[in-house]
C-alpha positions in Angstrom: 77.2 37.0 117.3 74.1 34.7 117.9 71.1 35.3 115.9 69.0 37.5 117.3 65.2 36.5 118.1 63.3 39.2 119.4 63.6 43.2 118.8 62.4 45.2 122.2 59.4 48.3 121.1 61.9 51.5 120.2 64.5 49.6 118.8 65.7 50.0 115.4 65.1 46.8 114.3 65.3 46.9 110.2 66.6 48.7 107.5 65.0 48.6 103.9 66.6 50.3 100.8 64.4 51.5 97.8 66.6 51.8 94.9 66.2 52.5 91.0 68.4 49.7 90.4 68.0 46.2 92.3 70.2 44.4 90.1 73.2 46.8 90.5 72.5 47.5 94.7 72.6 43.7 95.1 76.3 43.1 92.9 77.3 46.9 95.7 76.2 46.2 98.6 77.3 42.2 98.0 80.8 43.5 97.6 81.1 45.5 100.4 79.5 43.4 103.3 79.3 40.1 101.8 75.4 39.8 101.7 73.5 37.5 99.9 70.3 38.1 98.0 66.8 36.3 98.5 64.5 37.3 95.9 60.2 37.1 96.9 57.7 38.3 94.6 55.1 40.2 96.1 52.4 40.7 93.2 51.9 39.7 89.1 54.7 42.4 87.7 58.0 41.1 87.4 59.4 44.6 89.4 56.8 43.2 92.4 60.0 41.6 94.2 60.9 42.2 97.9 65.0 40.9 98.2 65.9 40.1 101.6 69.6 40.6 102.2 71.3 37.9 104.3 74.5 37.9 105.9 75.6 34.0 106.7 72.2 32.9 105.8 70.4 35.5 108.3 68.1 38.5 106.6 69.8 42.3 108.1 68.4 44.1 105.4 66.0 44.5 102.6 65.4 46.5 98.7 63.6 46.9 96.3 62.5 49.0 93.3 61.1 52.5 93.8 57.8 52.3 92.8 56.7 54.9 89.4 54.7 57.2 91.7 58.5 57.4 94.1 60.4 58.3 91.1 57.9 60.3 89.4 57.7 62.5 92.7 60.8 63.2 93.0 62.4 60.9 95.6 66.0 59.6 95.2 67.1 56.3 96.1 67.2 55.7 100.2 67.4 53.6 102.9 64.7 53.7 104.9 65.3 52.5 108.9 62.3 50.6 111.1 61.6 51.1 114.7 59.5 48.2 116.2 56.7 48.9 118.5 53.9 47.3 120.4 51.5 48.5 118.3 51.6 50.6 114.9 48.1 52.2 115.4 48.0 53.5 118.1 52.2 54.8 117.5 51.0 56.2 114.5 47.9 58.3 116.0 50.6 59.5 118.7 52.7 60.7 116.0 50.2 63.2 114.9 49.5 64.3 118.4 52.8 64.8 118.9 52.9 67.1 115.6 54.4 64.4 112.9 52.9 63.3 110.1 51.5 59.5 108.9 52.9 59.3 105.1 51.8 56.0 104.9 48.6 54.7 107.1 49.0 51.4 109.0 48.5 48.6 106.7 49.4 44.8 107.5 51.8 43.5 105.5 50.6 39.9 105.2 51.6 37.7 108.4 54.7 39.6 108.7 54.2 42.2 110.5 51.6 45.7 110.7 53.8 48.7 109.4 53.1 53.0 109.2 55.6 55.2 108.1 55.8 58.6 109.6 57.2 61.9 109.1 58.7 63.9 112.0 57.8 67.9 112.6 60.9 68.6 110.7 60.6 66.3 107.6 62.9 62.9 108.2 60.7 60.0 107.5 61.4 56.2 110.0 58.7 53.3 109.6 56.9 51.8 112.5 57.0 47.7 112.4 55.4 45.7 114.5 56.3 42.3 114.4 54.0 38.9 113.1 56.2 36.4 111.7 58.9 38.8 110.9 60.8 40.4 113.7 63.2 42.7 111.6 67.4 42.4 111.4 68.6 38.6 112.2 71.7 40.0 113.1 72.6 43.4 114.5 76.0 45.1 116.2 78.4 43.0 113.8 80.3 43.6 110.7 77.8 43.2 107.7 75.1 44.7 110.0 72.7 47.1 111.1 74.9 49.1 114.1 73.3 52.6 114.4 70.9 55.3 112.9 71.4 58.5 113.3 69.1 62.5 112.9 70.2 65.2 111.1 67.4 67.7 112.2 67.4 71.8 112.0 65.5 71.8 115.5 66.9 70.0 117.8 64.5 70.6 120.4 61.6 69.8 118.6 63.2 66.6 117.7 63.5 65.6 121.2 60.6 66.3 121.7 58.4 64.5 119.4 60.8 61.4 119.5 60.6 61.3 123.5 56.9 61.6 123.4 56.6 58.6 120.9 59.5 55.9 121.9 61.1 54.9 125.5 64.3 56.5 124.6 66.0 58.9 126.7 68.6 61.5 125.2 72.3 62.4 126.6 74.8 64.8 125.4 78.3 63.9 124.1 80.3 66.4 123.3 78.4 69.7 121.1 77.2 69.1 119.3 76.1 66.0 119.6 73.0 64.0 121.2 73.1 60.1 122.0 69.4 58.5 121.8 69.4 55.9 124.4 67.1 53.5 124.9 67.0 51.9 129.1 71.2 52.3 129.5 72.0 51.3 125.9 72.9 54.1 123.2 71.2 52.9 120.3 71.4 56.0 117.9 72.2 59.5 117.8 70.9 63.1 116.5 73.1 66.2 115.9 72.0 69.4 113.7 72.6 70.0 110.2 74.6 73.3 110.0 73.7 76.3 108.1 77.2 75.1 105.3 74.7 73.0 104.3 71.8 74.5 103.3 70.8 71.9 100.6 70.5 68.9 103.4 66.9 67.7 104.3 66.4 66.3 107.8 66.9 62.7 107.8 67.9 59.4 109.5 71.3 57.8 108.2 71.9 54.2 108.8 75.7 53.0 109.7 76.1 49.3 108.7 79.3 48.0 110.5 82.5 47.0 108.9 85.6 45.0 110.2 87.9 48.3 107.9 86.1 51.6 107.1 88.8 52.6 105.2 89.1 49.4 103.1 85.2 49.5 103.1 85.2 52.8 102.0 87.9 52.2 99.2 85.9 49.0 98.0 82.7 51.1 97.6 85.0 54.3 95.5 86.0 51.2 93.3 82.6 49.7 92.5 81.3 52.9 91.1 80.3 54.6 94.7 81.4 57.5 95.9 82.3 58.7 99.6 81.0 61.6 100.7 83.2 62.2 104.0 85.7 60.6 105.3 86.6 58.1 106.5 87.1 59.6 109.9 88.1 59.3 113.4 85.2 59.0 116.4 87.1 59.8 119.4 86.8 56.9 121.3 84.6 55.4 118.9 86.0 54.4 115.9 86.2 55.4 112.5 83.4 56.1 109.7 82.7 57.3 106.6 79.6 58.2 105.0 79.4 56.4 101.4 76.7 57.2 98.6 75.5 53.9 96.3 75.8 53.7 92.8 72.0 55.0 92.4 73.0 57.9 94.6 71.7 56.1 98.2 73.7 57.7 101.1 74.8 55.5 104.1 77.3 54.8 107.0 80.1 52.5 107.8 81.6 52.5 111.2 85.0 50.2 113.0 84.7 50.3 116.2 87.6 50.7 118.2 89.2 48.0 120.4 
């Protein structure tokens, strides 16, 4: 697909991994969607390094290592998925109207862009970007890229709610008990309502990177020391996924579209 130059306001638009190990993540996630690494220090400390993943020479992703204060509070290795807006201030000051939270205040980060990230009424945490020099995923909607994100929630009303009131997206029904998040006439995403079998799952936003072979995918990752948590799986008149877990214990998504 041709390289993608700009990223319309309530589109994800990036997804950014913070892992315990960069060094392993890069050999994984290299194996399984043939990405290559670009390395930029971002301060003194030879942990200050921002990677950019590339597929074909294009950034889709990003990692890097959980900072001290991340580990020391508790927080496991995640991916972490960006929706760009027109402006990160005044998105963030909606979020708390709208009965969020901002865990991290807009800050700029250098020329690339002004980020927040925020916490929805029921706990799963998205970043804000607004785009300077970098607009986000180079690539998108191809194998080796960024194809959907997706809400677990235990209110599914509030969730529509709060994510209505802060992005252009409209939400459509597909079957129980699902809910597609579209933005215009395009499905973008989707939001469904963690059950009470599992009692132990947080809200939170899962990204699915797509794959030419979930199954092969999903085997590749089992064989270089990840594990797959369900699946892989039929979509009826989808395709078929799997969620996978990292080496460092990251959850994520792999989808094959069908046809």
């Amino acid at each position: 697909m041709p390289q993608i130059t700009h990223h319309e306001p309530g589109s994800f638009s990036w997804a950014e991994l913070a892992t315990s190990d960069p060094k392993s993540a890069k050999a994984f996630y290299g194996s399984l969607f043939g990405w290559t690494a670009v390395d930029n220090s971002m301060g003194p400390g030879p942990d200050d390094v921002y990677t950019r993943l590339q597929l074909d020479g294009d950034d889709v992703a990003a990692l890097y290592r959980m900072l001290p204060e991340q580990a020391a509070g508790g927080v496991s290795p995640n991916w972490l998925t960006y929706v760009t807006v027109w402006n990160a201030d005044a998105t963030a000051r909606r979020a708390r109207e709208l009965g969020g939270s901002v865990v991290a205040d807009p800050f700029d980060v250098m020329s690339y862009g002004r980020m927040a990230i925020l916490q929805d009424p029921g706990g799963a945490m998205l970043a804000l970007w607004q785009p300077g020099t970098h607009i986000g995923a180079r690539r998108v909607n191809e194998p080796g890229a960024l194809s959907w994100c997706e809400l677990a929630t235990r209110d599914a009303d509030a969730s529509s709610r709060f994510y209505t009131g802060l992005f252009d997206w409209e939400l459509k029904r597909s079957g129980e008990p699902y809910v597609e998040i579209l933005r215009g006439s395009t499905p973008i995403g989707g939001m469904y309502v963690i059950g009470p079998e599992a009692p132990d799952v947080a809200p939170n936003w899962m990204v699915y990177f797509q794959t030419q072979d979930c199954d092969a995918t999903a085997a590749k990752a089992r064989s270089a020391s990840g594990e797959v948590l369900v699946g892989p799986k039929d979509i009826a008149g989808v395709g078929r996924f799997a969620v996978l877990q990292d080496p460092q214990g990251a959850a994520f998504s792999v989808v094959t579209l069908a046809g």
